[in-house]
C-alpha positions in Angstrom: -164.8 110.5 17.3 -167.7 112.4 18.0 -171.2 111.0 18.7 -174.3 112.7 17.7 -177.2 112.9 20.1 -178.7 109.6 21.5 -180.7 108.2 24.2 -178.4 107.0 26.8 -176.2 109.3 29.7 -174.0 111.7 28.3 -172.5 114.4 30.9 -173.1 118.1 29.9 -170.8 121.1 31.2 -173.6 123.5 32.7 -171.2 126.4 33.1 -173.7 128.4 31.4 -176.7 128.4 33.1 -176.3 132.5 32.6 -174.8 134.5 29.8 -171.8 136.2 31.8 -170.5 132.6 32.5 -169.6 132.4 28.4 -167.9 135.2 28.5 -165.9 134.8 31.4 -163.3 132.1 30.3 -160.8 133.1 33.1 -161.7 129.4 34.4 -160.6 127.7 31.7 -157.4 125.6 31.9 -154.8 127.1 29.3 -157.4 130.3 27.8 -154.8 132.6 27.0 -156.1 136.2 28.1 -154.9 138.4 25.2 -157.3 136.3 22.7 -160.5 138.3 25.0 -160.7 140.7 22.4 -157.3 141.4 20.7 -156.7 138.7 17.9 -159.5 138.4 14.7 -159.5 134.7 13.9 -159.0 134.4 10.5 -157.4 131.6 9.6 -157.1 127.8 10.9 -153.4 128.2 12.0 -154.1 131.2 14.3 -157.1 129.4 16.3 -154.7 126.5 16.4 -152.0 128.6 18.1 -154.7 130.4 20.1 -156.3 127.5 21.5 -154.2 124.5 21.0 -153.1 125.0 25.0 -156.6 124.3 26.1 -157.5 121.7 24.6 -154.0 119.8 25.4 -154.9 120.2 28.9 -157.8 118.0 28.3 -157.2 114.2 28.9 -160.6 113.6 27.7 -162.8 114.3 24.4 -164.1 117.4 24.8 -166.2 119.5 22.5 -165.9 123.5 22.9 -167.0 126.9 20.4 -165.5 129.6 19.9 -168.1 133.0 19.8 -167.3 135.7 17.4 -168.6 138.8 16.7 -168.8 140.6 12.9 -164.7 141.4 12.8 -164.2 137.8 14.3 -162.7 138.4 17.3 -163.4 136.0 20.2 -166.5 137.0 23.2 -166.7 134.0 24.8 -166.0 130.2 24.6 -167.7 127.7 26.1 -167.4 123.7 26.6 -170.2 122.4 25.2 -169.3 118.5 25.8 -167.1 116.3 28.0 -166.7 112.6 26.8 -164.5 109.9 26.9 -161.2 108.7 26.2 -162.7 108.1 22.3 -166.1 109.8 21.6 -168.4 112.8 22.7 -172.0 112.8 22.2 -172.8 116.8 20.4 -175.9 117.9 19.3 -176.6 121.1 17.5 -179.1 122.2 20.3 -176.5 122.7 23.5 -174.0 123.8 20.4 -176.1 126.7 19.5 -177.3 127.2 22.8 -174.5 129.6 24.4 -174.2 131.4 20.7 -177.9 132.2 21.0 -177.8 133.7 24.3 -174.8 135.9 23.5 -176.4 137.0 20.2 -173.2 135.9 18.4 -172.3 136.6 14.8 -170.4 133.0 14.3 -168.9 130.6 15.7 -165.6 128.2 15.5 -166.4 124.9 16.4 -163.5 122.5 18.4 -162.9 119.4 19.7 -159.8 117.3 20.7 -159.1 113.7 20.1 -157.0 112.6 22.8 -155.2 110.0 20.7 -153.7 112.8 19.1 -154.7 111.8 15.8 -156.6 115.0 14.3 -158.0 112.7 11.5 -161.8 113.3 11.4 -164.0 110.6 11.8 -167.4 110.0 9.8 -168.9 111.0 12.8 -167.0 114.0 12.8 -168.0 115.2 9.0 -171.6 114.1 10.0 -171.8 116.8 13.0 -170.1 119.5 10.9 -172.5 118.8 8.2 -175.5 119.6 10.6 -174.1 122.3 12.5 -173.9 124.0 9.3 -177.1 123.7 8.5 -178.2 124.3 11.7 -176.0 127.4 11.7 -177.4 128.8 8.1 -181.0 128.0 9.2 -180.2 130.1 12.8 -178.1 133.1 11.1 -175.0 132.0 12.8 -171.9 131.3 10.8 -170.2 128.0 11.0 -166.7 129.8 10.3 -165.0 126.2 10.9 -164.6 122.6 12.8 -161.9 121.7 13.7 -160.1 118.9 15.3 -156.9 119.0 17.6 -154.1 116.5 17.7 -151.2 116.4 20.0 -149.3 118.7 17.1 -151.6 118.7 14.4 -154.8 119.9 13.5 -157.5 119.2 10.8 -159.5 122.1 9.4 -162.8 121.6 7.5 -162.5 125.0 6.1 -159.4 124.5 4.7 -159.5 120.7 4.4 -163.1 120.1 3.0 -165.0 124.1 1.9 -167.1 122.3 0.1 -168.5 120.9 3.4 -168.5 124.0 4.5 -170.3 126.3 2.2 -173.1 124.3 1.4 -176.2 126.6 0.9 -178.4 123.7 0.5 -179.8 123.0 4.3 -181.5 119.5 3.8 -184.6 119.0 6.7 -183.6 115.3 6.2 -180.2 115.7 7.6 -181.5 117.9 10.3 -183.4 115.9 11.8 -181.2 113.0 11.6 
């Protein structure tokens, strides 16, 4: 389950305090190093077999993106959120923030639920709802969300487009 942004502690991966650190993903546990440039994500089962090794090296809730440039191939990923066993608390701002810096076309939004029950939670739809409109309102492409099980994923591109491709970006939910 995911958490959007509240008052309270939360701990925040600061690996990007500079733009070359979200590019570099040698670091991360399980990145495989032909996806650097090579493989145009275009569909939910190829960034499930691209990245489903990170993410099971994670024995926590963690939120990550995927950046992409205009032929969708991967320049960078970053972890934008570390939580617990059960929830991570995501707000568009530190979602957008690495995406920004890297002047990124689009990104794929991730997160695993160490359960490894990919069912999405309300709060899950709820964050994927703003990012969207977050991500229309900034020029950068929501291409999905998606959530990773021990050996299953959940797609809201695939799952829910509707979600998705809503052109309507409501203030209201915004600043919820």
């Amino acid at each position: 389950m995911l958490r959007t942004h509240t008052k309270g502690m939360h701990m925040m991966i600061r690996q990007y305090s500079t733009v070359s650190s979200w590019i570099d993903v040698s670091d991360v546990p399980g990145f495989p190093e032909e996806v650097r440039e090579s493989t145009k994500l275009v569909s939910s089962e190829l960034v499930f077999g691209t990245f489903r090794k990170v993410f099971d090296s994670f024995p926590e809730e963690r939120f990550c993106i995927a950046m992409l440039n205009t032929q969708r191939q991967v320049t960078g990923f970053a972890t934008i959120t570390v939580g617990s066993l059960d929830a991570s608390i995501v707000h568009p701002r530190e979602v957008f923030a690495p995406a920004i810096a890297q002047r990124s076309h689009s990104i794929i939004a991730m997160h695993n639920h160490p359960s490894g029950n990919s069912t999405p939670s309300i709060e899950d739809r709820r964050i994927t709802k703003r990012l969207v409109a977050c991500g229309i309102l900034l020029g950068i492409e929501v291409l999905d969300h998606m959530v990773f099980g021990y050996d299953s994923y959940y797609s809201f591109r695939s799952s829910e487009p509707m979600l998705m491709m809503n052109p309507d970006v409501n203030l209201n939910l915004l600043l919820s």
